[in-house]
C-alpha positions as CSV (number, residue, x, y, z in Angstrom):
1,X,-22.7,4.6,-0.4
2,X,-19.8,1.8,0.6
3,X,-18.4,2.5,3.4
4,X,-14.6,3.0,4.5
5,X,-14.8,-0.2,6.1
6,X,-16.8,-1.9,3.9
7,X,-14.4,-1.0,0.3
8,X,-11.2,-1.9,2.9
9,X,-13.2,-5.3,2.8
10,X,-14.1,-5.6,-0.4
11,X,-10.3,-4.9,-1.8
12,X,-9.1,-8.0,0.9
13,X,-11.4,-10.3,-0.2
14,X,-10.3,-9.3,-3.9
15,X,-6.7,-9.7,-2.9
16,X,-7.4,-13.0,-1.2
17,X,-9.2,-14.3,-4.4
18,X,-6.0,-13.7,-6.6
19,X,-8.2,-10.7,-8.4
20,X,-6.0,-7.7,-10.0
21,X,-5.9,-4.8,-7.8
22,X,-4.6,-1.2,-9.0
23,X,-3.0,1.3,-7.1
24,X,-1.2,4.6,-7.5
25,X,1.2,6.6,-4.9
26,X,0.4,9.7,-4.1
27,X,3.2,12.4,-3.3
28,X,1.4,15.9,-4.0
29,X,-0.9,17.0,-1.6
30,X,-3.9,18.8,-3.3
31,X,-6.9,16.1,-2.3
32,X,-8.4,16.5,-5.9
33,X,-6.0,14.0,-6.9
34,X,-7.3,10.8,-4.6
35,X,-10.8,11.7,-6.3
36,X,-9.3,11.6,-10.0
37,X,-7.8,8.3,-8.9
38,X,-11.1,7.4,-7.7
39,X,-13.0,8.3,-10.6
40,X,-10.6,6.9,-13.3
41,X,-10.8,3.5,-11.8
42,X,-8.0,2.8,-9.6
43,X,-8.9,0.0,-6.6
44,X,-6.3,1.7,-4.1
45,X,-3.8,4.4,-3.6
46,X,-1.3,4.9,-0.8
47,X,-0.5,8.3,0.6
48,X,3.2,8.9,0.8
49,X,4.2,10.3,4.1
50,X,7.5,8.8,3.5
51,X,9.3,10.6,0.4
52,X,7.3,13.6,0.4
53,X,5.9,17.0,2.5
54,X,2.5,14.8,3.0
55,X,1.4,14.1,6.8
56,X,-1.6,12.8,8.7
57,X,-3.3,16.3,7.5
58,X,-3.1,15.4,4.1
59,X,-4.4,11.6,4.5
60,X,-7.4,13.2,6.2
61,X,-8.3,15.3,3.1
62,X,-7.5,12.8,0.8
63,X,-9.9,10.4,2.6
64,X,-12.7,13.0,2.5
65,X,-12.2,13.9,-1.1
66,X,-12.1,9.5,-2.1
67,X,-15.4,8.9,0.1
68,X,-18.0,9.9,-3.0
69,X,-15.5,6.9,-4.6
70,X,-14.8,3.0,-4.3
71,X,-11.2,4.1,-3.4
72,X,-9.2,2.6,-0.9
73,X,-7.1,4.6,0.5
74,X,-4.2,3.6,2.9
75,X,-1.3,5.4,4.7
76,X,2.1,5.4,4.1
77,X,4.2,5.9,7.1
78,X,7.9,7.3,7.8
79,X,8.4,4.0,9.4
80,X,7.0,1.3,11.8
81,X,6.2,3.8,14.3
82,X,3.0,2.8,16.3
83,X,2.1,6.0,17.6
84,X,2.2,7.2,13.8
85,X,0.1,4.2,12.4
86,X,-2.5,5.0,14.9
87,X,-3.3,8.4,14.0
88,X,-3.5,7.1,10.5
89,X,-6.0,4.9,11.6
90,X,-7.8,7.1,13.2
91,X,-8.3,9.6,10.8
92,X,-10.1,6.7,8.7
93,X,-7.2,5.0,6.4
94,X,-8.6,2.0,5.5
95,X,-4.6,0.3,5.8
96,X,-1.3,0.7,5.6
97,X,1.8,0.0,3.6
98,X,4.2,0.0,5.9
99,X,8.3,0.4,4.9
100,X,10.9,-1.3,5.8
101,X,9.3,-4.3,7.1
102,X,12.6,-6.6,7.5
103,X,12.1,-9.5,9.7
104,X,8.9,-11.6,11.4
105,X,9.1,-9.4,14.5
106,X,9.1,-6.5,12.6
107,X,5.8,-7.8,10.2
108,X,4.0,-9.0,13.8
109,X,4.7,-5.8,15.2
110,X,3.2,-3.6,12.4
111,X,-0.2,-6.2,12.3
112,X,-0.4,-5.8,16.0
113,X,-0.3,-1.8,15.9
114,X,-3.1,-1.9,13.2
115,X,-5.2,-3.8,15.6
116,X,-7.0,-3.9,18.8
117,X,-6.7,-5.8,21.5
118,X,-6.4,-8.9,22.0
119,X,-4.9,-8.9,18.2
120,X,-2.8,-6.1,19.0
121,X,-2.0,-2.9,21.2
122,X,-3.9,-0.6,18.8
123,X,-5.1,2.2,21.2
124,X,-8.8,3.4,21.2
125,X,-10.3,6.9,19.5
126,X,-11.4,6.8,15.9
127,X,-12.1,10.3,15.3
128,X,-12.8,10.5,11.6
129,X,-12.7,6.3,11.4
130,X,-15.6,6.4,13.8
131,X,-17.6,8.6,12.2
132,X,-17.0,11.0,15.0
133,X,-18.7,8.8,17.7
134,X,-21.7,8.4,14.8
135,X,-20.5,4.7,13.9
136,X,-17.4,4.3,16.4
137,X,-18.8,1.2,18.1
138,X,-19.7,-0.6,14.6
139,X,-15.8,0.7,13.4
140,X,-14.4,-1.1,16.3
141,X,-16.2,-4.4,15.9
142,X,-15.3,-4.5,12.6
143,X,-12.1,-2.8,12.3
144,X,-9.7,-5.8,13.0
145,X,-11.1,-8.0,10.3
146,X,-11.0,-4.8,7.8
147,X,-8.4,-3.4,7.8
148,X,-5.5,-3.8,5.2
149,X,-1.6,-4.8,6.6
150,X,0.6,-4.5,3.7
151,X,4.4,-4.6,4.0
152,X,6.7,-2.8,2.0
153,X,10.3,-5.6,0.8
154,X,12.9,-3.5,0.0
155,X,15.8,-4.5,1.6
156,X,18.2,-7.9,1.1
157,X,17.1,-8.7,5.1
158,X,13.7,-9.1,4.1
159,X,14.5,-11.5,1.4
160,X,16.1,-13.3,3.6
161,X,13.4,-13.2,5.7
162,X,10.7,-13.3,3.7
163,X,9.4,-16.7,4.7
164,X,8.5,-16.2,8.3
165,X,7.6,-12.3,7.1
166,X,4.7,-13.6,5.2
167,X,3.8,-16.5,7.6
168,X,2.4,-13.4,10.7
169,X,-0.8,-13.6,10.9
170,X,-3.0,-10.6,9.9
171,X,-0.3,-9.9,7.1
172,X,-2.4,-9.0,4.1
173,X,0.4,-9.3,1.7
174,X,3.3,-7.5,0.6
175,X,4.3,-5.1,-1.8
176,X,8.1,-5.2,-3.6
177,X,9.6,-1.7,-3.4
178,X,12.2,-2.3,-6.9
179,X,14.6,1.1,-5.6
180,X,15.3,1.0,-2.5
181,X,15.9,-3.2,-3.4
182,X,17.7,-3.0,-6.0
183,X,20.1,-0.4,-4.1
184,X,20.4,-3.1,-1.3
185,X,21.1,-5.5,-3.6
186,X,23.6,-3.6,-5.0
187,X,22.2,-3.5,-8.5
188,X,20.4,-0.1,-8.8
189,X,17.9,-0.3,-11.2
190,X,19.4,-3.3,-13.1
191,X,15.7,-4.6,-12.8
192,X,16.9,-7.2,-15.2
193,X,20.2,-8.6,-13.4
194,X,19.4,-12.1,-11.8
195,X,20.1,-11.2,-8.2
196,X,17.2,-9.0,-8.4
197,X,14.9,-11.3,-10.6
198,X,15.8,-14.3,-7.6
199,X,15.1,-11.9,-5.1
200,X,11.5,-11.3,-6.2
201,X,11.7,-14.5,-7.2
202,X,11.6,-15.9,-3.9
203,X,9.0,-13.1,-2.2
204,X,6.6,-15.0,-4.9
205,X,7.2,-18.0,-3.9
206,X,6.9,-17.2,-0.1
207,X,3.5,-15.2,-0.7
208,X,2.3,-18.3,-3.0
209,X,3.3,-21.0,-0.2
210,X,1.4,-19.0,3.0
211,X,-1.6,-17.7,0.6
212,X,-0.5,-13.9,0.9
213,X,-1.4,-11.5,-1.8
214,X,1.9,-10.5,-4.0
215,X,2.4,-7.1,-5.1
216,X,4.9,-5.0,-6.6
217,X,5.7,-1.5,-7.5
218,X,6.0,-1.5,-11.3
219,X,8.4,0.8,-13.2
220,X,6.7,0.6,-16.7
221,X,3.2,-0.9,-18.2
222,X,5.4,-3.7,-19.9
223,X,6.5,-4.5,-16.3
224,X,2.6,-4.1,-15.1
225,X,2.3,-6.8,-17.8
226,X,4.8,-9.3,-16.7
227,X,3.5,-8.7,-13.1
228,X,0.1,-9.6,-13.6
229,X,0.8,-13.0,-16.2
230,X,3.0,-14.0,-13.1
231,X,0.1,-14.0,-11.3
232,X,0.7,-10.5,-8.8
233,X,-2.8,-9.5,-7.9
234,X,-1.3,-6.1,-5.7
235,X,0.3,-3.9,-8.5
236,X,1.4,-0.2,-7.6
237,X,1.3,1.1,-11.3
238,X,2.2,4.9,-10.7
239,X,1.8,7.9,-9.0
240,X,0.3,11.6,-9.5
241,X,4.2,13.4,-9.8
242,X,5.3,10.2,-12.3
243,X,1.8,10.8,-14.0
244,X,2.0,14.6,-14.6
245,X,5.7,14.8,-15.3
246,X,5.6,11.4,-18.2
247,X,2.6,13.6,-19.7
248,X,4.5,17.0,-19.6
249,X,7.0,15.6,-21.3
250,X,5.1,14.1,-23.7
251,X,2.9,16.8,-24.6
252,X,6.2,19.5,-25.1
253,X,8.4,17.0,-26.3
254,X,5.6,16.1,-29.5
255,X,4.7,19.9,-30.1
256,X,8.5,21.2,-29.8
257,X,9.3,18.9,-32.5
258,X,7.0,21.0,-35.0
């Protein structure tokens, strides 16, 4: 069986190569749904700790339930908080997506808390990550070079920052979060409207120029589409709530009808 370590390894080198890479976003909490994900096919999936009642509880048991997959699974934080990404960490997410990541400092600051010294100020005790002392001293040789560093643009700062975002080192690529942007931007939702297509615009350019993997969370398949012919490799394509609630009404709109 692949290891944690070893799938985190596998997706970078996929990302690096320019290969597609699915995700999903999971918001509900029952652990059955990282190994549907798993088993359908998804490469990744991010557990939302940010817009929903999930915590570091909840990663754990989604982590256990994914490990008979090839999932990746990485953490979504309330913020850049450190203390919060280490217990992520240490409960064996193989990365993060990290929100709100607005300027350089705050990108080098995020890589550094994902790793140990002397890359970072990560702090030592992988409970889960470690096997439970089984594999610890393997997971810490190997952890820095592993683990994903994803940041979350969402924000009209971090386009205007987005050059020296992508240039930290250790910055695995980023992902465009199209809300909360488009709301900075002052176009909510108007995925169309220019100001937002140059914004994104200019976060592919800035991954293209400093080799960073280029990812975006996509509203519809037709977006998915347009995406991937622009050459995004990191596509967040949907989540278990979106999933259940677009088949629901699906299902009762089609019958209702009769």
């Amino acid at each position: 069986m692949t290891t944690d370590l070893q799938k985190a390894t596998n997706l970078k080198a996929r990302l690096r190569a320019g290969k597609l890479c699915l995700g999903a976003q999971i918001g509900l909490s029952d652990p059955a749904i990282a190994e549907i994900f798993g088993r359908a096919g998804f490469d990744w999936v991010v557990v939302d700790t940010e817009h929903s009642a999930n915590n570091v509880m909840t990663l754990q048991s989604m982590l256990q339930a994914a490990a008979s997959t090839e999932l990746v699974v990485l953490g979504r934080p309330l913020r850049l908080d450190p203390d919060e990404l280490r217990r992520f960490l240490d409960v064996g997410a193989q990365g993060i997506l990290c929100p709100f990541i607005n300027t350089g400092d705050e990108a080098r600051q995020f890589v550094k808390a994902c790793k140990y010294p002397p890359q970072g100020i990560r702090g030592y005790g992988p409970r889960r990550a470690g096997s439970y002392g089984f594999h610890a001293e393997e997971y810490f040789q190997l952890a820095n070079e592993s683990l994903l560093c994803i940041a979350i643009i969402e924000s009209d700062q971090a386009i205007r920052n987005i050059d020296e975002i992508v240039s930290v080192e250790g910055l695995d690529g980023v992902v465009i979060g199209p809300m909360d942007l488009s709301i900075s931007l002052d176009v909510f939702r108007q995925f169309d409207n220019p100001v937002y297509v140059s914004a994104v615009e200019q976060v592919r350019a800035a991954c293209a120029k400093r080799g960073k993997a280029m990812g975006n969370g996509c509203y519809s398949v037709e977006h998915a589409e347009s995406c991937r012919k622009k050459g995004d490799c990191l596509l967040l394509v949907g989540g278990d709530d979106i999933f259940l609630a677009n088949e629901s009404r699906r299902w009762l709109g089609a019958l209702r009808k009769q």
